[in-house]
C-alpha positions as CSV (number, residue, x, y, z in Angstrom):
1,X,0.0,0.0,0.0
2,X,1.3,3.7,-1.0
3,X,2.1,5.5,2.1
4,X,0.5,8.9,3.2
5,X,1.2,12.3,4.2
6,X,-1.0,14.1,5.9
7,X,-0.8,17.7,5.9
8,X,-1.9,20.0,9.6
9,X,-5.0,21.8,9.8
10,X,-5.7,24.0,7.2
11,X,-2.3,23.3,5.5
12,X,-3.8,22.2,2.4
13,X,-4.3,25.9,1.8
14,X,-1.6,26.7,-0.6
15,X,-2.2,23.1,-3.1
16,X,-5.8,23.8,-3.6
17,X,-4.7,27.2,-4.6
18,X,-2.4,25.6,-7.7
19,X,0.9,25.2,-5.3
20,X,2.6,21.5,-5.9
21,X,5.4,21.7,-2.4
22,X,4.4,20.2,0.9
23,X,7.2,21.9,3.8
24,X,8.0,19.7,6.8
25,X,6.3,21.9,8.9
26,X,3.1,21.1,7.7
27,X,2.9,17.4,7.8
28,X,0.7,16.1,11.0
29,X,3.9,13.8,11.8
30,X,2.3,11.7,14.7
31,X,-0.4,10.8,11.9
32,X,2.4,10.2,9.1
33,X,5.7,10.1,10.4
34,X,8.2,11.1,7.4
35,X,10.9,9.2,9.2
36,X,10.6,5.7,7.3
37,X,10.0,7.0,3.7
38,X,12.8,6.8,1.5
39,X,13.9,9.4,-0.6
40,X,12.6,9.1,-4.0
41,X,9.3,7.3,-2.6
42,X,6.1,8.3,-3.6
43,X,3.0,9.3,-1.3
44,X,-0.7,10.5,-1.5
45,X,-1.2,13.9,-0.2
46,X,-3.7,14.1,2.2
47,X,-5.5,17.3,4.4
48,X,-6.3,16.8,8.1
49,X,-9.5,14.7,7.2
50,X,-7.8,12.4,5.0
51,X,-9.1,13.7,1.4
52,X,-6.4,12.7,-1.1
53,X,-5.2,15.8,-2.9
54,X,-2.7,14.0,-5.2
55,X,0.7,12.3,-5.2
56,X,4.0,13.1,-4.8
57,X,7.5,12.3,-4.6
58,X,9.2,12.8,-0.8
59,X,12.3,14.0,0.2
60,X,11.8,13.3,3.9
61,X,14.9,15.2,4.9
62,X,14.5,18.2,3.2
63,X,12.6,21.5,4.6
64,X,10.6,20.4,1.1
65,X,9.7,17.2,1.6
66,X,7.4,15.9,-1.0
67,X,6.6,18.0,-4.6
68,X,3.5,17.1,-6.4
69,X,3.5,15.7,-9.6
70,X,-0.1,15.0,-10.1
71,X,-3.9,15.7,-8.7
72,X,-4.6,12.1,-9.4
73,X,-3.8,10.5,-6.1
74,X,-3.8,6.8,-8.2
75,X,-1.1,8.0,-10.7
76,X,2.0,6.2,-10.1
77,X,5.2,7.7,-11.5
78,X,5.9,5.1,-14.0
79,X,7.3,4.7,-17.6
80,X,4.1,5.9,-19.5
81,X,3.5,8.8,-17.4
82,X,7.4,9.9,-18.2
83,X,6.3,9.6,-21.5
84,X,2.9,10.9,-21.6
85,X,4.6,14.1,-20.1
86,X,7.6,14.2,-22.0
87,X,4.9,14.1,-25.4
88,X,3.0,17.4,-23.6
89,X,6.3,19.1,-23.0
90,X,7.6,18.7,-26.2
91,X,4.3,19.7,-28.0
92,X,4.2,22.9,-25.9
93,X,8.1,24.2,-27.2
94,X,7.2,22.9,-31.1
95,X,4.8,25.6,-30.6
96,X,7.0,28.4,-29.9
97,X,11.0,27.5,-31.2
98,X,10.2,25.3,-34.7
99,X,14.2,25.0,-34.7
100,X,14.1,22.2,-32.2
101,X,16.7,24.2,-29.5
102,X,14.9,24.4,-26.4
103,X,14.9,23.7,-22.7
104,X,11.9,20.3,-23.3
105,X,11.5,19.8,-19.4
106,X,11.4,22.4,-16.6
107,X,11.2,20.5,-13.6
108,X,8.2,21.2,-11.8
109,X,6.7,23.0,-14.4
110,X,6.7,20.1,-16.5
111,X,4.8,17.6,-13.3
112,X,8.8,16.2,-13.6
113,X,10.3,17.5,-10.4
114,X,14.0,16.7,-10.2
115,X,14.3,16.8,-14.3
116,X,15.8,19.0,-16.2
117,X,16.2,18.5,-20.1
118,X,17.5,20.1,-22.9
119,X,17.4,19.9,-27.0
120,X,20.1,20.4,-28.9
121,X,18.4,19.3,-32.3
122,X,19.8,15.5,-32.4
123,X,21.4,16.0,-28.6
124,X,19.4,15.5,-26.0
125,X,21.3,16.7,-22.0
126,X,19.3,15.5,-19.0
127,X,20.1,16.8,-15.5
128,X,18.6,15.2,-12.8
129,X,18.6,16.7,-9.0
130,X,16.3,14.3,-7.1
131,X,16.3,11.1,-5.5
132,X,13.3,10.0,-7.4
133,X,14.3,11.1,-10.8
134,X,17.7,8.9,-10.0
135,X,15.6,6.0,-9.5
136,X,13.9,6.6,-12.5
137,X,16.8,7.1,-14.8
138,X,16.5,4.4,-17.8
139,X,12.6,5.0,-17.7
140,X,13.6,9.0,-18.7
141,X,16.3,7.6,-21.4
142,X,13.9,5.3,-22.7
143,X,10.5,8.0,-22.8
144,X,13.1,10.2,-24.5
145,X,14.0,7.9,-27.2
146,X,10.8,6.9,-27.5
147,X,9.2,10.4,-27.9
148,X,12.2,11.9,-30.2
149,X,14.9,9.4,-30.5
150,X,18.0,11.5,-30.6
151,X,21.3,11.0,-31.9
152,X,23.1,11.8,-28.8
153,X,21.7,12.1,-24.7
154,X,24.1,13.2,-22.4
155,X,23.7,13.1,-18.7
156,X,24.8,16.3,-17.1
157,X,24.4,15.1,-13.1
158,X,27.1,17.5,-11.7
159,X,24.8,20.1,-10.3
160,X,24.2,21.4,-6.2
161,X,21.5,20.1,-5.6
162,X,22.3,16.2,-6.2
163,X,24.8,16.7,-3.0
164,X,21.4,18.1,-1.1
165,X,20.0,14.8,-1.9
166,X,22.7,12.6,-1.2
167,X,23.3,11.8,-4.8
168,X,26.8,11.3,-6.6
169,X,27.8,13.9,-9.2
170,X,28.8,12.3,-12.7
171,X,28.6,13.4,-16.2
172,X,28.1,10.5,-18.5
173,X,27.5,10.4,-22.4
174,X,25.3,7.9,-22.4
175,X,23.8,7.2,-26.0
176,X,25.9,8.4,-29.3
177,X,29.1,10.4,-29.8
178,X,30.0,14.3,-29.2
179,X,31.9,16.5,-31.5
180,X,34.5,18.0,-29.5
181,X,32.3,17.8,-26.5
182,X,30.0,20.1,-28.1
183,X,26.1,20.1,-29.4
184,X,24.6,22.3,-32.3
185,X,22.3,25.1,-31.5
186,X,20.4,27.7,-33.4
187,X,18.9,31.0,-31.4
188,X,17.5,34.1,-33.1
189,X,19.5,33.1,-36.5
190,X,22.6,32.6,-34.7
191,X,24.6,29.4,-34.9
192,X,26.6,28.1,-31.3
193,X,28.1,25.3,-30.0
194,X,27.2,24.5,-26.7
195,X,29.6,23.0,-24.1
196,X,27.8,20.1,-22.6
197,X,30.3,18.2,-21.1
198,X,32.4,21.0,-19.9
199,X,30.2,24.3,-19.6
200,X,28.2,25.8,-17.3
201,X,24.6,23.7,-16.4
202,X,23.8,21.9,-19.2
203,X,26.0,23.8,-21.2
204,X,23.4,26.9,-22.5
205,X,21.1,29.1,-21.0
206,X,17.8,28.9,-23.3
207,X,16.0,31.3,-20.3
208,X,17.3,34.5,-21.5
209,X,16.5,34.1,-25.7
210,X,13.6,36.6,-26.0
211,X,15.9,39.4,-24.2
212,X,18.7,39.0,-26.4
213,X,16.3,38.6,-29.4
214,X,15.1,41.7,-28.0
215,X,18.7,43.1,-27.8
216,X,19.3,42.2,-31.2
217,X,16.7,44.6,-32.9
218,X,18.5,47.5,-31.3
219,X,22.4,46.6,-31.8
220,X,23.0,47.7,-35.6
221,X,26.2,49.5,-35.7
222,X,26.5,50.3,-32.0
223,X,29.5,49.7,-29.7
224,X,28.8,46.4,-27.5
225,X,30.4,45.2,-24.6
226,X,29.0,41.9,-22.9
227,X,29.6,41.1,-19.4
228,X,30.0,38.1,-17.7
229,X,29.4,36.7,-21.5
230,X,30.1,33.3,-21.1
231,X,30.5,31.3,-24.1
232,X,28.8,34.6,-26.2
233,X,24.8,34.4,-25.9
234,X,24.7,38.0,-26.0
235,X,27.6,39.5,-27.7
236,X,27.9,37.0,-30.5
237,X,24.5,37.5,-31.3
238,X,24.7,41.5,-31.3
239,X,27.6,41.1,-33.4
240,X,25.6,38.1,-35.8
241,X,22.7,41.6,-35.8
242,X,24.8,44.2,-36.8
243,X,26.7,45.6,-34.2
244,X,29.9,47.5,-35.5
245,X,32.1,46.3,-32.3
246,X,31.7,44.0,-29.6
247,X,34.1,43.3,-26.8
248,X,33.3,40.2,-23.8
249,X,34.1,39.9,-20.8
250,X,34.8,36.6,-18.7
251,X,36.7,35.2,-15.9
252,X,37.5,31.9,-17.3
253,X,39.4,31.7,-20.3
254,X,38.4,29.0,-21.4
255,X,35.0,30.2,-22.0
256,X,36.6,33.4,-24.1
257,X,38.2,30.8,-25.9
258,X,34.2,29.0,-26.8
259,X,33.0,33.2,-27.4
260,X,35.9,32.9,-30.5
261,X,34.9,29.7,-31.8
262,X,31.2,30.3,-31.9
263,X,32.2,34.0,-33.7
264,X,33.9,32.2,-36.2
265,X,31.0,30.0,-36.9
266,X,29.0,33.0,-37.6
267,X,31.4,34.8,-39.8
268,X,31.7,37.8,-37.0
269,X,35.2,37.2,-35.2
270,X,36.8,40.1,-36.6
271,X,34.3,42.2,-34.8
272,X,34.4,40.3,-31.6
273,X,37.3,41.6,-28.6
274,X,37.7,39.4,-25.2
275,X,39.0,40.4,-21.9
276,X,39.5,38.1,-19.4
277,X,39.4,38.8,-15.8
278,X,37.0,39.7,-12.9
279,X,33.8,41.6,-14.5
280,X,34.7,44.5,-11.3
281,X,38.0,45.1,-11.8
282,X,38.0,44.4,-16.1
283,X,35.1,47.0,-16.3
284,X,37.0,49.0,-14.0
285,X,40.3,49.2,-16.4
286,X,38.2,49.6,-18.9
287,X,36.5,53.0,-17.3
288,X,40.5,54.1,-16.8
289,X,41.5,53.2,-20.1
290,X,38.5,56.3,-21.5
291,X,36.4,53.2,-23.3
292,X,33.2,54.1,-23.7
293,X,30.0,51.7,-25.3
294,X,26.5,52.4,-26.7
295,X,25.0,49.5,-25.0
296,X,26.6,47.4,-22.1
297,X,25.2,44.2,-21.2
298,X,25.3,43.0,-17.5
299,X,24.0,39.1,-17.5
300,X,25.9,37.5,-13.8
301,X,25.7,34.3,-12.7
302,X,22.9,34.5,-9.5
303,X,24.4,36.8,-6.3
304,X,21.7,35.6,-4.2
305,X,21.4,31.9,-4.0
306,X,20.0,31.7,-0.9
307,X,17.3,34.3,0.8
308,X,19.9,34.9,3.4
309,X,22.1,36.4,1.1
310,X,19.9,39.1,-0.6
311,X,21.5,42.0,1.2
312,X,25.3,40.9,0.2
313,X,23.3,40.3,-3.2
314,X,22.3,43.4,-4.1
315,X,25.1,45.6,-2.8
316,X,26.9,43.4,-5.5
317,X,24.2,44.1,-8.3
318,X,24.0,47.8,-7.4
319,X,28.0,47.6,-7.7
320,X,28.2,46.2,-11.3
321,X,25.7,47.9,-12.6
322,X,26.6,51.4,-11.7
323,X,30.2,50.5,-13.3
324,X,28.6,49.8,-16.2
325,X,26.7,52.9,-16.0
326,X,29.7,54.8,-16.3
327,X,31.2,53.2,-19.4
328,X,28.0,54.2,-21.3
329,X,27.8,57.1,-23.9
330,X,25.5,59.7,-23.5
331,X,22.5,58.1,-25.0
332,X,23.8,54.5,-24.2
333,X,21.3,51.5,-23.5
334,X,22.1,48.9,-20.0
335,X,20.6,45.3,-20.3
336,X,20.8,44.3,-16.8
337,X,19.9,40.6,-15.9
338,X,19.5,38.9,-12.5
339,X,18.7,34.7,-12.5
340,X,18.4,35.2,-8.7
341,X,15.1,34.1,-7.4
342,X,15.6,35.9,-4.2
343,X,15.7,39.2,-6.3
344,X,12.2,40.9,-6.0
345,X,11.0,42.1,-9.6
346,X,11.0,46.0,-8.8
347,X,14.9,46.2,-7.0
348,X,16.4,45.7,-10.3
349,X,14.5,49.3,-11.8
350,X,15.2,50.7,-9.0
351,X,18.6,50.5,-8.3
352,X,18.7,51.8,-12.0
353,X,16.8,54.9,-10.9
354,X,19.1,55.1,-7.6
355,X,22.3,54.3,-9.8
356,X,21.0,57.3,-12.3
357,X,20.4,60.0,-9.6
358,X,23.8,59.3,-8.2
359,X,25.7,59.6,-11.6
360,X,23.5,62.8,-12.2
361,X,21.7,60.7,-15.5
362,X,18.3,60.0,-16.2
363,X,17.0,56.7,-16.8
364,X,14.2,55.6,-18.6
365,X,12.9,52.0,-18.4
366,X,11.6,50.9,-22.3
367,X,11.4,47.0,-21.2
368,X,11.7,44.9,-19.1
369,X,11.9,41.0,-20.2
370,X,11.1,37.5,-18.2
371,X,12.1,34.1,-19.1
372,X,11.2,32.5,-22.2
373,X,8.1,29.8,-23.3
374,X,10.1,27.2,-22.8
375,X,10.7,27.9,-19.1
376,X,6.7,27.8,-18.1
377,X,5.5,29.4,-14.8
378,X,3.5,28.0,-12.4
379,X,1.7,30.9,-11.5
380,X,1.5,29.9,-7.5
381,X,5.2,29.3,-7.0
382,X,7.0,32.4,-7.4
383,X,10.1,30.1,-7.8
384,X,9.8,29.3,-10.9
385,X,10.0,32.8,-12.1
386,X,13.0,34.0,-11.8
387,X,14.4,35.7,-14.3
388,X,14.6,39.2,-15.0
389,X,16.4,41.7,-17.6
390,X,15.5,45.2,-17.2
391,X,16.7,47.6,-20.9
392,X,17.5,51.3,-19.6
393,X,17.9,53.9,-21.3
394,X,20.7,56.2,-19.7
395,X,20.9,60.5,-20.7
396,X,22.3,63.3,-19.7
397,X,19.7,65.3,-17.3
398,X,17.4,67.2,-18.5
């Protein structure tokens, strides 16, 4: 028999209004202990009088300990409903990106918690963060050869949150071959090679594609610089749309070394300038040196992992982005990004306005951009939107 959770008085609150996490907190333990389920195990979610609300997959020793995968407290989490899901995943980003480059599964947004995947035309990376999804492993590589049968799935299992769950970190090619460790993409026109084995995540960030398609319209023969560019999602693409000059900036050479390759691929490396270094002190040397840029793009990594940090967080976005403030022209344009959760959508605008008063400029707001389709939102956890890029426009006062 499937065990149960049962959820305190009133707890159930927060599922019935769309939410799929049950906290620790708000299990009735002396009804359902949690000690004795394994991680990975699935459970029935009950209220305080014992009406099912669905089932779930428990993490017993985490402050989340069970996510909700389905209302239907008889759905087990077997190989057809892997592949029943994968099929509505997939049908949902054919919809928006025909070119088959996409982030296909988005964890909980997907009723996969624990899953990540992502399509590289004929590669297919999984990363898998839970105990359950561990357990399930074959059953994903099967429902994903079954649904799109790719030339290639790598297994990208390096990331934080295995260690949280007490799994091993590995990174296995599991299915076909890899060209220099690298898989195909096309985004807004613009050809890359992804990193999958050694890169960052899964190798890409698909979250940010409607900002820099966004960015793209507004480039042509402007002065670029790209911070914190990575392997060249923004700057090779400005470049690919027009952009007279653009120079990135990374800490990891190797990295600079992928921004190259992937200019040459589009035809644009003679455009293209790196400097490696820390993003403070290169933008810093770059002020001294008297450079100056029409739009400067400020995409970090997240400076507030964890809700305790936001304060040490912010000081370090207010930081970066009034540097980059200062190595804007007159009528120059900042794209500043923040994948930090913790980071409430109206601080980044408004250390723009703050930032602006202090370097006597005004600033104008003209967008402000989200993540893409392929990275769906489940309205009642604000977790799963996170992303945010904010395009300024910076003058003199009036």
């Amino acid at each position: 028999m499937l065990p149960t959770i049962r959820l305190k008085d009133k707890a159930e609150r927060r599922l019935k209004g769309g939410h799929l996490w049950v906290y620790s907190n708000e299990v009735d333990t002396a009804a359902t202990p949690l000690k004795g389920l394994g991680a990975g195990a699935e459970a029935v979610i009950e209220t305080s009088a014992g009406k099912p609300l669905g089932r779930a997959v428990v993490s017993p020793e985490q402050l989340i300990c069970a996510r909700l995968y389905t209302r239907d407290a008889s759905q087990p989490l077997d190989a057809s409903f892997i592949v029943h899901r994968l099929k509505i995943a997939l049908s949902a980003r054919e919809l928006w990106y025909p070119e088959q480059c996409y982030r296909w599964v988005y964890g909980d947004s997907d009723s996969l918690p624990g899953l990540v995947i992502d399509r590289f035309m004929d590669v297919v990376v999984v990363q898998i963060s839970s105990a359950a999804m561990e357990e399930r492993r074959q059953d994903i590589l099967d429902a994903i050869n079954k649904v799109v049968k790719p030339a290639c799935i790598v297994l990208k299992n390096d990331g934080k949150l295995r260690a949280v769950e007490g799994l091993d970190e590995y990174v296995e090619i599991v299915q076909g071959e890899l060209e220099d460790d690298c898989a195909p993409l096309i985004e807004n026109g613009t050809r890359f090679m992804a990193p999958v084995i050694h890169g960052q995540k899964t190798g890409w960030f698909y979250d940010h594609r409607e900002n820099r398609a966004v960015l793209n319209r507004l480039v042509a023969g402007k002065r670029v610089l790209d911070v914190f560019s990575y392997v060249g999602g923004w700057g090779v693409q400005a470049a690919n749309h027009g952009a007279a000059e653009v120079h990135c900036v990374d800490a990891s050479a190797q990295a600079l070394d992928w921004v190259e390759e992937n200019a040459a691929l589009n035809g644009v490396e003679e455009k293209l300038h790196c400097w490696e270094g820390d993003a403070f002190t290169a933008l810093k040397q770059l002020r001294d040196n008297g450079e100056r840029f029409d739009v400067v793009v400020v995409d970090p990594p997240a400076f507030i992992p964890r809700r305790k940090d936001i304060k040490a967080g912010e000081q370090a976005y207010k930081r970066i982005n009034q540097i980059a403030m200062r190595l804007l022209n007159k009528d120059g344009l900042i794209v500043s990004g923040s994948c930090s959760m913790h980071l409430a959508d109206d601080r980044l605008p408004d250390m723009l306005r703050v930032l602006g008063r202090e370097l006597d400029r005004d600033v104008l707001i003209q967008h402000v951009g989200s993540q893409g389709a392929d990275h769906p939102v489940v309205p009642a956890i604000a977790e799963t939107r996170y992303l945010k890029a904010v395009f300024a426009r910076v003058l003199p006062t009036r």
